[in-house]
C-alpha positions as CSV (number, residue, x, y, z in Angstrom):
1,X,24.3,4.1,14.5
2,X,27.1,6.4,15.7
3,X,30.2,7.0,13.8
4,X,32.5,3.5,13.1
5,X,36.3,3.6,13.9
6,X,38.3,2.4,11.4
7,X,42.1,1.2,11.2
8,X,43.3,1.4,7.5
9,X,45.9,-1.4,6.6
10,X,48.3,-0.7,3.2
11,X,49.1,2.9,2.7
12,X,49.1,2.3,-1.2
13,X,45.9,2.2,-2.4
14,X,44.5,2.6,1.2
15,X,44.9,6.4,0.5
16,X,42.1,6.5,-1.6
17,X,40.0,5.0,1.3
18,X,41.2,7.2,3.9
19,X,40.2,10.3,1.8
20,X,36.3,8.3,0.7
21,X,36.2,8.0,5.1
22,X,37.5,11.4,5.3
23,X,34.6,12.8,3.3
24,X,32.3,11.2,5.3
25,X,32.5,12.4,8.7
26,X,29.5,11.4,10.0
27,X,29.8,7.7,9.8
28,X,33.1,7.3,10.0
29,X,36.1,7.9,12.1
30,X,40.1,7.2,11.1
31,X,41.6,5.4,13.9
32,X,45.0,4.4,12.7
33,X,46.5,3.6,9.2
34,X,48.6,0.5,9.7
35,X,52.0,-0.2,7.1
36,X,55.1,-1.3,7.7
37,X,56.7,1.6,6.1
38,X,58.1,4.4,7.5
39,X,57.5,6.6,4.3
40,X,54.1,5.3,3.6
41,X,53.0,6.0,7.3
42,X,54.5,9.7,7.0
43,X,52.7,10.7,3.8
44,X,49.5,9.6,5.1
45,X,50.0,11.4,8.2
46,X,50.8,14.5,6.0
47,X,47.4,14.1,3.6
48,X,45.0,13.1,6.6
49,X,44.7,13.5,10.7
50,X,45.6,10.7,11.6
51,X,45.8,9.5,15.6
52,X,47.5,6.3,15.1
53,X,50.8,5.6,12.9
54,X,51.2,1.5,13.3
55,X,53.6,-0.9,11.5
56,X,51.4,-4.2,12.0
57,X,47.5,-5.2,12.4
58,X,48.4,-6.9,15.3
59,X,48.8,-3.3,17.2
60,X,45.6,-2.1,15.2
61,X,43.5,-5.2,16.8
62,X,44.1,-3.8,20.1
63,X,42.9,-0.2,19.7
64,X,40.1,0.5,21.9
65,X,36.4,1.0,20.7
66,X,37.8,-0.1,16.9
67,X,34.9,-1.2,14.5
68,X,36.2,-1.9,11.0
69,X,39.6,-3.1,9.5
70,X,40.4,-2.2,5.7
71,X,42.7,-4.2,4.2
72,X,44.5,-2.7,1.3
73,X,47.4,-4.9,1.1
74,X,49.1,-7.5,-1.4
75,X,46.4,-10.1,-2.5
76,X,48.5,-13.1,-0.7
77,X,48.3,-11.0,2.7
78,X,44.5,-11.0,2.5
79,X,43.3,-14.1,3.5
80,X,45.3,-14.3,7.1
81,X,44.3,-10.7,7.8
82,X,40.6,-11.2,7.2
83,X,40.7,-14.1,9.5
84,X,42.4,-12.0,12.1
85,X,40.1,-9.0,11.8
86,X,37.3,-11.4,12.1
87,X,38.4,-13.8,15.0
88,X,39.0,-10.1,16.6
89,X,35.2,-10.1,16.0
90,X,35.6,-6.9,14.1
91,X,33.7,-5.9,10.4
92,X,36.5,-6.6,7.5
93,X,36.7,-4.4,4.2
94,X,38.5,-5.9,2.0
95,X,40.2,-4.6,-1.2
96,X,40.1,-6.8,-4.2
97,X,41.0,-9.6,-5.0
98,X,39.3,-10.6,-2.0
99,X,41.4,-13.8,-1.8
100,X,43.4,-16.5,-4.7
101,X,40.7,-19.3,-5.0
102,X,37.2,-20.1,-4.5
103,X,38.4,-22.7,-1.8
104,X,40.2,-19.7,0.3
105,X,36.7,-17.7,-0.2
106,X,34.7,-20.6,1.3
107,X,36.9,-20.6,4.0
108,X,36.5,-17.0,4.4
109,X,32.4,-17.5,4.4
110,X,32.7,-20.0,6.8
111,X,34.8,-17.5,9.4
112,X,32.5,-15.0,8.9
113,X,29.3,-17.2,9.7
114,X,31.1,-17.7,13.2
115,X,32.3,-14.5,13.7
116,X,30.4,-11.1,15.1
117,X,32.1,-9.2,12.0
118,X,31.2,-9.4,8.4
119,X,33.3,-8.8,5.1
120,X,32.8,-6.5,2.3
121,X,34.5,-6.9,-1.1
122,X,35.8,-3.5,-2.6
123,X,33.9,-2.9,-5.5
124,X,33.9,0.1,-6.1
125,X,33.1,0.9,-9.8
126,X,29.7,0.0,-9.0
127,X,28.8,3.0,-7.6
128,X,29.3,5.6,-10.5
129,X,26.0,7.2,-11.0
130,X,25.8,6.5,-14.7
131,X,25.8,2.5,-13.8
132,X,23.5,3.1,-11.3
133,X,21.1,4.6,-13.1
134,X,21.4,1.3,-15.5
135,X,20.8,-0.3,-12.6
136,X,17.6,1.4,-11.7
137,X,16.1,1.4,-15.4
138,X,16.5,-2.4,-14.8
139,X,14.5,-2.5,-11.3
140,X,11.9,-0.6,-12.9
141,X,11.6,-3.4,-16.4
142,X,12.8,-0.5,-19.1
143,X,15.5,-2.3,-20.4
144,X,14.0,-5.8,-21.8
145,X,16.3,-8.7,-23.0
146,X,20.2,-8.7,-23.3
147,X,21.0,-9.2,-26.6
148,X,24.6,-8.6,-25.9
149,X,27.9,-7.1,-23.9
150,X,30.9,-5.5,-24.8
151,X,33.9,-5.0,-21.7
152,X,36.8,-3.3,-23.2
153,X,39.8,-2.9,-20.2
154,X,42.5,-0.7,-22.2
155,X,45.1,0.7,-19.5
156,X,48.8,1.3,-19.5
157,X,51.1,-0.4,-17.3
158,X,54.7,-0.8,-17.8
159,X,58.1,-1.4,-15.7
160,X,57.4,1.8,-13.3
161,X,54.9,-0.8,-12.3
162,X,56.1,-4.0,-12.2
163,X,59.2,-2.4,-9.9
164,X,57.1,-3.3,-6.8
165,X,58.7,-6.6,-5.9
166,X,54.9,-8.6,-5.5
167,X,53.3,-7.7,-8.9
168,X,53.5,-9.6,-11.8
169,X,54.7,-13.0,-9.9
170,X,51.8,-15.8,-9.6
171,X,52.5,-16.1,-5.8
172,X,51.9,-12.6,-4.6
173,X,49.7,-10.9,-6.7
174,X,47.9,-13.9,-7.9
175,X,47.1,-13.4,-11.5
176,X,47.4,-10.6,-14.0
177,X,45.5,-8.3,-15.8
178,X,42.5,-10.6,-15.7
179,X,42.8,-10.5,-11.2
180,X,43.9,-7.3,-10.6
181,X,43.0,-4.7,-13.3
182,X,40.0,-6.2,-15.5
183,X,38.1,-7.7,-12.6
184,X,36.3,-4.3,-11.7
185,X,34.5,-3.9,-15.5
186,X,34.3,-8.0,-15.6
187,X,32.5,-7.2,-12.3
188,X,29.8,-4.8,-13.8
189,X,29.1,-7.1,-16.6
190,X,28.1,-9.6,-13.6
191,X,26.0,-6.4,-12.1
192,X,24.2,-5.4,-14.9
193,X,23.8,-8.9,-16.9
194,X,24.1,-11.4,-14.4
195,X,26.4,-14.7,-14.4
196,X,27.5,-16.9,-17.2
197,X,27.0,-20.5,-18.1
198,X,29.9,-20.7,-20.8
199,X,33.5,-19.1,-21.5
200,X,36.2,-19.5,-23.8
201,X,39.6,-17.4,-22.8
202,X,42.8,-16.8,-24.6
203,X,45.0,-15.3,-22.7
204,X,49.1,-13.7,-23.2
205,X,52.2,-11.9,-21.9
206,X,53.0,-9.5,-24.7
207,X,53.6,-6.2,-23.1
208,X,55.9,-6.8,-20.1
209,X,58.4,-9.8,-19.4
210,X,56.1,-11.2,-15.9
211,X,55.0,-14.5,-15.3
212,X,51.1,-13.5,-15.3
213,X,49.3,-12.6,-18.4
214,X,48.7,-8.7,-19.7
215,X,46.6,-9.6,-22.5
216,X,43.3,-11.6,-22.8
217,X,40.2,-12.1,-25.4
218,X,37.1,-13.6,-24.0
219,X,33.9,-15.0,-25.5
220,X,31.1,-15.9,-22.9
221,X,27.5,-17.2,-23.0
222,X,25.6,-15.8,-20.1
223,X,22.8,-17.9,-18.2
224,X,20.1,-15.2,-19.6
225,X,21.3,-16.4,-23.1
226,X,22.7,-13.6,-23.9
227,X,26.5,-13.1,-25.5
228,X,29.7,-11.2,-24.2
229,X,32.8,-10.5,-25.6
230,X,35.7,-8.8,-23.2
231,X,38.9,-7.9,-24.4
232,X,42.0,-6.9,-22.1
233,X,45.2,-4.8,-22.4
234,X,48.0,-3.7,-20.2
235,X,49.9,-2.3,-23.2
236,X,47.3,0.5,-24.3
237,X,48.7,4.0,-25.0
238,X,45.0,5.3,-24.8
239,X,43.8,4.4,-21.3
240,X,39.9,3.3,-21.3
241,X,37.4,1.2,-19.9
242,X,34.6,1.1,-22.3
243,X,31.3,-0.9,-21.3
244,X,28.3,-1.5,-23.5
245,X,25.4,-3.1,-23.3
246,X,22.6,-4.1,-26.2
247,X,19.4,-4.7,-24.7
248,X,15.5,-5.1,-26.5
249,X,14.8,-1.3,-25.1
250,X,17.7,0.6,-25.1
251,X,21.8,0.3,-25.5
252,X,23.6,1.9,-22.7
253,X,27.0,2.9,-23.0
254,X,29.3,4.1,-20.5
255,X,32.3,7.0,-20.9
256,X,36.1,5.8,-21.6
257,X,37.4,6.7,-18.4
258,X,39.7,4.2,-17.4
259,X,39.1,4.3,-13.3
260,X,35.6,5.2,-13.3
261,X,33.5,3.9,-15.8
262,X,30.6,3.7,-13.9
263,X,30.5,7.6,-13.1
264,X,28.3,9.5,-15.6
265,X,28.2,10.8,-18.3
266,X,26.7,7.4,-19.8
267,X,25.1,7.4,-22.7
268,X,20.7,5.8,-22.9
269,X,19.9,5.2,-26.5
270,X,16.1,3.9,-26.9
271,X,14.7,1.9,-29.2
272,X,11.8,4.2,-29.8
273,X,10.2,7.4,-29.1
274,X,8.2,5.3,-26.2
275,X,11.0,3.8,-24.9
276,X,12.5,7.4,-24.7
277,X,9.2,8.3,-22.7
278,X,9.6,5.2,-20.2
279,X,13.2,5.8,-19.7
280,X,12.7,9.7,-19.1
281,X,9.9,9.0,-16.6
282,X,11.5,5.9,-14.5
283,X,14.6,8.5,-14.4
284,X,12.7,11.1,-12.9
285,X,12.4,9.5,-9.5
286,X,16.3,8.3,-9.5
287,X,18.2,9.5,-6.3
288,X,21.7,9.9,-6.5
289,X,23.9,8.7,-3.8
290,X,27.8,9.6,-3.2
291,X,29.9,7.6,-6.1
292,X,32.6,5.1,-6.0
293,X,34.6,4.7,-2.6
294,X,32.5,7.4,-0.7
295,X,29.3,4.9,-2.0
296,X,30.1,1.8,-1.3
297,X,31.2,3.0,2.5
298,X,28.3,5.1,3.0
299,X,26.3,2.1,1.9
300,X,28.1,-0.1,4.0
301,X,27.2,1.9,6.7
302,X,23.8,2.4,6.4
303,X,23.2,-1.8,5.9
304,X,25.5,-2.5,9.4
305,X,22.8,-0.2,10.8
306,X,20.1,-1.5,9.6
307,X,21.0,-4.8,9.4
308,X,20.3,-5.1,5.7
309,X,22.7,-6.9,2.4
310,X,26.3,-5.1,2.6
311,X,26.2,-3.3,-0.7
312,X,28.7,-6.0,-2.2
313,X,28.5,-9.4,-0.5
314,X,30.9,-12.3,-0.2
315,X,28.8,-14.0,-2.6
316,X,29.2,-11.2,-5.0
317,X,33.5,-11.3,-5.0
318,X,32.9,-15.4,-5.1
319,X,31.0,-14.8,-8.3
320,X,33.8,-12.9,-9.6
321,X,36.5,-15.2,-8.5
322,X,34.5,-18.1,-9.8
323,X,34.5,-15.8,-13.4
324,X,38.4,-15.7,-12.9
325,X,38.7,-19.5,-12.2
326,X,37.0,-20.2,-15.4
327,X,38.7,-17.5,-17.3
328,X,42.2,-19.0,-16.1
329,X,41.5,-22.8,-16.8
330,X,40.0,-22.4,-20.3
331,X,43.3,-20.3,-21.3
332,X,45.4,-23.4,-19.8
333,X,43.3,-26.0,-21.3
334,X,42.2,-24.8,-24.6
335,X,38.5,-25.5,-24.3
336,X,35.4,-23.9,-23.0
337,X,34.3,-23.7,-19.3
338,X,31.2,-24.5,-17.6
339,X,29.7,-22.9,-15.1
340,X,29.1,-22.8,-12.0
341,X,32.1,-24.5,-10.5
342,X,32.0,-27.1,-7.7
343,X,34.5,-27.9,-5.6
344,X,35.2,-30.8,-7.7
345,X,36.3,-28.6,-10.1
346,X,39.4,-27.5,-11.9
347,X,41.3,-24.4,-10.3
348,X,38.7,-24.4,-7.0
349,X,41.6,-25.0,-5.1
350,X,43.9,-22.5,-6.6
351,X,44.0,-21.1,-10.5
352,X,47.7,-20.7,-10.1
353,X,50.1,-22.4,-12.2
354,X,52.1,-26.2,-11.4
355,X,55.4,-24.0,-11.3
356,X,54.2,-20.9,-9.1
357,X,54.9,-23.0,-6.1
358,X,58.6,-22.4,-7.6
359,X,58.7,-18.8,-8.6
């Protein structure tokens, strides 16, 4: 497959995607960044060559010969701009949260069944080596049963942050820490372990005065039968993201860094010498790929030419949004959640508050 054009919409965060397409020149070419600010638009065009500076998608959806749009917006633009990019019949890439309910991300599944596009889901931290070398001990049966997880999402975030009029409100950003900052490492948990059948959430606003929460303590039962226990903070003066995992073979462990957990160094300790001689030897034939943005793109890539699974799948952020769902109505109501969800179920139309429709 030759080289996909791609029009980048959001200069925030869409910075880091224009330097992961950047770096890989080969299957991908920068056709536009889209934002409707000037100084946004003018610091891109100072960090990358850019030929197109555009204030809307609209403009974007009429370039010639354009393959891809990345959206890298505010989570309540996302929805209307996939559907765009789609009925345009070009491939979406989506940062996350994909969308603010399991109801808008069936709607979304259905747009893509009837569309000549398909959506990706940003996730990213997937692709650290370390994890994906987890991932491969798994694939070849080193690691055994899950006894039991550990997510710890420790970051910082204070009024610098919450001076961007969308975050922080219900309406805009669509949840807190547990939708827009612990849903990468509550993500890998899914990766690595698989779903859950149970959860219990308490969740808070103790660090800033928003309406969404910054603080949350979460107790799951996952469907392998297995145990979890993820903990949240906006309000920590150590930034980390620890991840670790307790399984019959080994316990992984990941590094502290906050942004890229996944990437190595990761730590493998085995149960046994002979578990240290099956984990060296499946580890011997482990090729590394490109890490984090620059992998999920050069994966995506390679599966729209071959026609295989997109690295990270529609079903993949529904799983994660249907985590979320659960999360949110067992802090509202008090009591454990079930899972899966249906659609007869609490928050499948939206996890927002009664009063958000008034914020």
């Amino acid at each position: 497959m030759s080289r996909l054009r791609v029009a980048v919409v959001g200069g925030g965060i869409g910075l880091q995607h224009l330097a992961a397409f950047r770096d890989l020149p080969e299957q991908f070419e920068i056709a536009a960044l889209v934002d409707p600010a000037p100084e946004r638009r003018e610091l891109a065009a100072k960090l990358f060559e850019i030929p197109q500076l555009l204030e809307s998608l609209e403009e974007a959806l009429t370039l010639e010969n354009l393959d891809i749009v990345d959206i890298c917006t505010p989570p309540h633009l996302h929805g209307e701009m996939i559907r765009a990019g789609l009925e345009a019949g070009k491939h979406v890439i989506c940062e996350k949260p994909l969308v603010g309910s399991l109801a808008e991300c069936d709607e979304i599944a259905s747009w893509e069944s009837e569309s000549d596009g398909r959506v990706m889901p940003i996730f990213q931290y997937r692709f650290g080596r370390g994890l994906q070398k987890l991932r491969y001990l798994a694939t070849q049966g080193v690691l055994g049963r899950c006894y039991t997880s550990t997510i710890e999402t420790a970051w910082k975030r204070g009024a610098d942050y919450y001076a961007v009029d969308w975050r922080g409100k219900w309406r805009t950003e669509r949840g807190g820490a547990l939708l827009s900052h612990a849903i990468h490492n509550h993500d890998i948990l899914g990766y690595v372990v698989g779903p859950a059948r149970r959860v219990y959430a308490r969740t808070a606003t103790r660090v800033n005065p928003i309406e969404t929460e910054d603080c949350a303590a979460i107790s799951l039962e996952m469907c392998d039968g297995s145990l979890a226990s993820l903990s949240v903070t906006l309000g920590s003066q150590v930034e980390i993201s620890r991840l670790r995992f307790c399984f019959e073979n080994l316990t992984a462990e990941s590094s502290l860094a906050p942004y890229t957990p996944g990437n190595e160094p990761w730590t493998f300790t085995p149960a046994s010498e002979e578990q240290a001689a099956r984990i060296e030897a499946a580890l011997s034939s482990f090729e590394p790929e490109p890490e984090y943005y620059a992998g999920q793109f050069a994966r995506f890539h390679r599966a729209l030419a071959t026609g295989a699974e997109l690295p990270v799948t529609l079903a993949d952020a529904r799983a994660s949004l249907e985590l979320v769902t659960a999360l949110y109505t067992s802090a509202r109501s008090g009591h454990a959640v079930d899972l899966p969800l249906t659609r007869e179920s609490a928050g499948y139309s939206s996890w927002l508050p009664p009063e958000a429709s008034d914020t």
